[in-house]
N, C-alpha and C positions, 0 to 999 in steps of 0.2 A: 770353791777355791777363790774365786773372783770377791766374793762377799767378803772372805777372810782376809783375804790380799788390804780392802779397804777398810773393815776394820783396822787391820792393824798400821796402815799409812794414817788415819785418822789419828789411832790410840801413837804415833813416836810423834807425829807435827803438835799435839797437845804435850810429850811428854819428853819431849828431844827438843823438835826445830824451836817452837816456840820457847822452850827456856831457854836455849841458848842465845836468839834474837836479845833477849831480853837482858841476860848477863856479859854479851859480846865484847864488850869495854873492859867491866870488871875483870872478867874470864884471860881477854887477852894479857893482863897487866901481871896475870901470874906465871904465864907460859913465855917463855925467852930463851930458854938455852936447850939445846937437843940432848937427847939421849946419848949416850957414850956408842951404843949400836947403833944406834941411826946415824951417827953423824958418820963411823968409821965403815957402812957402807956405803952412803953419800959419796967418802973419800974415795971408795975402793971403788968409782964407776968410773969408768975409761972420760978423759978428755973429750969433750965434742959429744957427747952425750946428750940425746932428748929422753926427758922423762914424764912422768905425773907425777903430782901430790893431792891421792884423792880422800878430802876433808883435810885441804889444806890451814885450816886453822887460821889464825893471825901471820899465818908464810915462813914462822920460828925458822923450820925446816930446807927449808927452798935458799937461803944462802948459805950452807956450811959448805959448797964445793961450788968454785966461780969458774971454775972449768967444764961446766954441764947443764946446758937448760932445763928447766922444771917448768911446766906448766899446773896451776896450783886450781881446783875445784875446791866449792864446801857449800851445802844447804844453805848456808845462814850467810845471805848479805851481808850484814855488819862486819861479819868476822873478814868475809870477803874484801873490803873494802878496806880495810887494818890491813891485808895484806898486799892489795896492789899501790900502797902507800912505801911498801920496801922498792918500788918500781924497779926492782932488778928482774923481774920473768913478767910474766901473763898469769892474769888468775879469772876464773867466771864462777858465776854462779849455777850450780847444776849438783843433783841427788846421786849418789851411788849408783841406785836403781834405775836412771836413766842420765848416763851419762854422758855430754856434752862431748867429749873425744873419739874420732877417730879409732876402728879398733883394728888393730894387729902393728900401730904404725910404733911405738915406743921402746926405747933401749929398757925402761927400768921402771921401776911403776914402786909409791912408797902410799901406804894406807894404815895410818898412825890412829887410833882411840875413835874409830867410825864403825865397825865391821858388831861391835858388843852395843848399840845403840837399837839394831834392829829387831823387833822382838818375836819373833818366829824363825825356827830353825829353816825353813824353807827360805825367808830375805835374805838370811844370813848368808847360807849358803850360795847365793843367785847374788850375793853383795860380790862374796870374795871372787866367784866367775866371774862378774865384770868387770873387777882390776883384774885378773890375768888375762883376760879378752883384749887389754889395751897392749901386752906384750908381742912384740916381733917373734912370727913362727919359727922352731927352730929349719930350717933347712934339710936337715939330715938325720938319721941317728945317733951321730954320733953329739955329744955330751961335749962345752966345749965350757970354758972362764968365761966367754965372750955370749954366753947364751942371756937372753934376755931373761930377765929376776922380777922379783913383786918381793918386797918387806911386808910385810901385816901385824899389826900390835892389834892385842886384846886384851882387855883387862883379866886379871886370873882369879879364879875363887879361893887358891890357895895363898891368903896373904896373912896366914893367923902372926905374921912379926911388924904389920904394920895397925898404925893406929885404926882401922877400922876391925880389925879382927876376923875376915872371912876366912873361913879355911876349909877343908874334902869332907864333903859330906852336909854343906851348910848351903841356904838358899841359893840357886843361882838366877833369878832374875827376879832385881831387886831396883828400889828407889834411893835415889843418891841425894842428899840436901847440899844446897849451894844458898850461903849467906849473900845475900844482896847488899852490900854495903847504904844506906839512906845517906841522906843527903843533910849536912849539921845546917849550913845555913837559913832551908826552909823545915826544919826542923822532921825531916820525913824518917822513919824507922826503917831499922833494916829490915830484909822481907829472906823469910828462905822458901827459896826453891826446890823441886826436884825432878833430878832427870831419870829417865830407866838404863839401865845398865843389865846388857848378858852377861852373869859372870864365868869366863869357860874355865871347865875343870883340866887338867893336866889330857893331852893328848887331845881333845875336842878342836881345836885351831888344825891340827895335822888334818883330824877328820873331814871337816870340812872343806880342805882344800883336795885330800884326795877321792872325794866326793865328786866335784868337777873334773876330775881329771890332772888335775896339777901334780907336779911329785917338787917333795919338798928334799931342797939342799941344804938346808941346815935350820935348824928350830933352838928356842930354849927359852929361858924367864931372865928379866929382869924388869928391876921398881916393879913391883907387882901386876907384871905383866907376862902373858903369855907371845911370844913371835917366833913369826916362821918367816923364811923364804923362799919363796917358789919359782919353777919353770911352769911356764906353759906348755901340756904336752898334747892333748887330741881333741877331737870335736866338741866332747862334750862343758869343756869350756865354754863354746859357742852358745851348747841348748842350753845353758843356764839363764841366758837373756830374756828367754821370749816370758808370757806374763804368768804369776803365778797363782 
């Protein structure tokens, strides 16, 4: 297990961190405005609120609600450093898989286009366990508005209406090409890239998270994406962390 553990951190730092490194500039300059669900849960988190944004990206995210701290993580420096340029929160640098925060201490926890990057159903799932690990336990049994939540996007394999055409029943873990713009001046060309992408089929996002233990409050699609939102509910949240 150990072996495959580093294979596959080897096989995403060549086929994730490192293209993103590399397009972080680019990459940011397309990403600017939130999702209509992300931002209207953003909205919907209590005043005085601490949260995470874990693969927080260029920080897009981290100001749609100025009533609520976000603490913002992501692999890739670059991206990292675009974001603590918004100097409205705190951002570091630190992996899913071993993550920088505190756990149980967070009102809300938002984990945007990171969770499909990992490519072993084992990371995946040991991903989404340690965003709910950063959620405040609930107290009680009882079910309350006020329970701490995890958002999760993943891209969905059911997108046969957008321009890439994946749809049920078609590969799901695939290479994505990303145009590197060149540079006119010293006359460099453009370069394409590609990143790996899980693509989850309908229901695989729920699985996952009720795998750890988590139970989900509400899930659906949108922009061809799969999201759920979760409670953190028992231990085995916890064993998800140790090494796999």
């Amino acid at each position: 297990m150990a072996d495959g553990a580093a294979k596959a951190e080897e096989y995403e730092s060549q086929h994730v961190h490192q293209v993103y490194e590399e397009i972080a500039h680019h990459f940011s300059a397309t990403r600017y405005k939130p999702w209509p669900i992300i931002a209207k849960y953003l909205q919907s988190i209590p005043s005085g609120s601490v949260g995470v944004d874990v693969g927080c990206g260029n920080g897009k995210n981290m100001t749609v609600n100025s009533n609520i701290f976000i603490i913002g993580s992501d692999r890739s420096e670059s991206l990292v450093k675009i974001a603590a340029d918004k100097k409205s929160h705190d951002t570091v640098v630190g992996d899913i898989l071993d993550l920088p925060h505190p756990l149980g201490q967070f009102d809300f926890a938002i984990c945007i286009a990171v969770v499909h990057h990992l490519s072993t159903r084992e990371r995946r799932v040991q991903a989404v366990g340690a965003v709910l690990s950063l959620l405040k336990q609930r107290n009680s049994t009882a079910k309350s508005d006020k329970d701490a939540t995890a958002l999760i996007y993943v891209w969905a394999l059911e997108q046969k209406n957008s321009r890439r055409g994946w749809d049920e029943g078609g590969e799901q873990d695939v290479m994505v090409p990303w145009v590197k713009k060149g540079s006119k001046t010293s006359e460099q060309p453009d370069k394409i890239v590609e990143r790996y992408y899980h693509l989850y089929r309908k229901g695989e996002l729920e699985e996952d998270i009720r795998e750890v233990g988590g139970e989900i409050v509400e899930s659906g699609y949108e922009k061809d994406n799969w999201w759920a939102i979760a409670r953190r509910c028992d231990q085995r949240v916890e064993n998800q962390l140790g090494p796999q």
